[in-house]
C-alpha positions in Angstrom: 195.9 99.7 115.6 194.1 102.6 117.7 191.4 103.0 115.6 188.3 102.5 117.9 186.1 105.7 118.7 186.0 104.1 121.7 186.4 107.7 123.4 182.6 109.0 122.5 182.0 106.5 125.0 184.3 107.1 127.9 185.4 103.2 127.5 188.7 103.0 129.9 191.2 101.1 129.0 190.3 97.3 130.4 191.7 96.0 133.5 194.3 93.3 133.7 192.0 90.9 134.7 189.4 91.8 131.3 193.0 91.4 129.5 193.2 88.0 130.7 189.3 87.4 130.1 189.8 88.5 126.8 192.6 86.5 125.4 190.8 83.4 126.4 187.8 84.5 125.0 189.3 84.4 121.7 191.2 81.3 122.0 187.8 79.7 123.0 186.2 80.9 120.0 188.8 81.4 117.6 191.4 79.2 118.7 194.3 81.5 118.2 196.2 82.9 121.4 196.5 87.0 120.7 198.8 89.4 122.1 198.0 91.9 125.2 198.3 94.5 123.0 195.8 93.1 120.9 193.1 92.0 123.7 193.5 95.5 124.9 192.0 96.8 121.4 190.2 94.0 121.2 188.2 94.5 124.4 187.5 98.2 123.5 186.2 97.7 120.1 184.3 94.8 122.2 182.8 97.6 124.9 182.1 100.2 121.7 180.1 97.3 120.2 177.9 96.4 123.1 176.7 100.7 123.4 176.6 100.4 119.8 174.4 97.9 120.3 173.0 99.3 123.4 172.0 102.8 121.6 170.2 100.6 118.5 167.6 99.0 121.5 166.6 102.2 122.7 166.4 104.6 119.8 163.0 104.3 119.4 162.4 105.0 123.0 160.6 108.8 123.5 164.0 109.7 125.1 166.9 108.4 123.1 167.3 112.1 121.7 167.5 114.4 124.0 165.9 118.1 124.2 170.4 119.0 124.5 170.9 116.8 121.7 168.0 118.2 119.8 168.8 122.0 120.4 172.7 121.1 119.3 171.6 119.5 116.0 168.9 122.4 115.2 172.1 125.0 116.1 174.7 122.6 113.4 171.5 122.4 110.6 170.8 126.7 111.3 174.6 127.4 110.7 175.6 125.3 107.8 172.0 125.1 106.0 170.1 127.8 107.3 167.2 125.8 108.6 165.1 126.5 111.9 163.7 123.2 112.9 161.6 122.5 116.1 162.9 120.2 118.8 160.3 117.5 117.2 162.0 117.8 113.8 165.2 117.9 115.2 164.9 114.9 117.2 163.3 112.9 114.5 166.8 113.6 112.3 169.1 112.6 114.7 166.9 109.5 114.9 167.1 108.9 111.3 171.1 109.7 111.6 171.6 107.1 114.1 169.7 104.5 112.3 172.7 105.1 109.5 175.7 105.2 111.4 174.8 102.5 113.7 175.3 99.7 111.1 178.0 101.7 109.6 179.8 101.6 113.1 178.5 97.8 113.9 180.4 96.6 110.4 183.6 99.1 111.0 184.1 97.2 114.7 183.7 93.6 113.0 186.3 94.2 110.3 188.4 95.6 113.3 188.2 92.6 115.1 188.4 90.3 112.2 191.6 92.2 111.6 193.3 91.0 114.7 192.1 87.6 114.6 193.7 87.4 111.4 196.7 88.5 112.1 197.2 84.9 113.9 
């Protein structure tokens, strides 16, 4: 079930002992006892949630979008739109971006896990 995007945030693979941590997490609070393969995906979608949920606190924070980030996004909208934003404008869509493919990402990751939970 490899589906996470777990890689735009250089989440590693969890360690035996987060295995371990993992499957009794879930048989605490969803009494079912899941396979190592399954804690493994488990824990990453887990780890993409918490950034997930980690980029939605500081969004509004002055530097949540970088000047890089900014630049790259005015570069994308000049080549397929033909506009020539300022870093301000830029920023301010990325922003607004965020603020749609956070939830989008926050409900894929909890149909992901309820997917291996019901499984057992």
């Amino acid at each position: 079930m490899d589906k996470t995007n777990s890689d735009n945030f250089g989440i590693q693979e969890p360690s035996e002992k987060e295995i371990k941590e993992t499957i009794e997490k879930v048989k605490i609070k969803y009494d079912v006892v899941i396979s190592r393969k399954d804690a493994i995906e488990y824990a990453k979608l887990y780890n993409e949630l918490s950034q997930w949920f980690l980029i939605e606190k500081n969004i509004n924070s002055t530097d949540s979008i970088t000047d890089e980030m900014a630049e790259e996004i005015k570069n994308i909208l000049r080549k397929k739109r033909g506009q020539d934003l300022d870093i301000y404008d830029a920023q301010t869509i990325a922003k607004e971006s965020l603020n749609v493919i956070i939830p989008r990402e926050k409900e894929r990751i909890a149909k992901e896990i309820k997917a291996i939970i019901e499984k057992y």
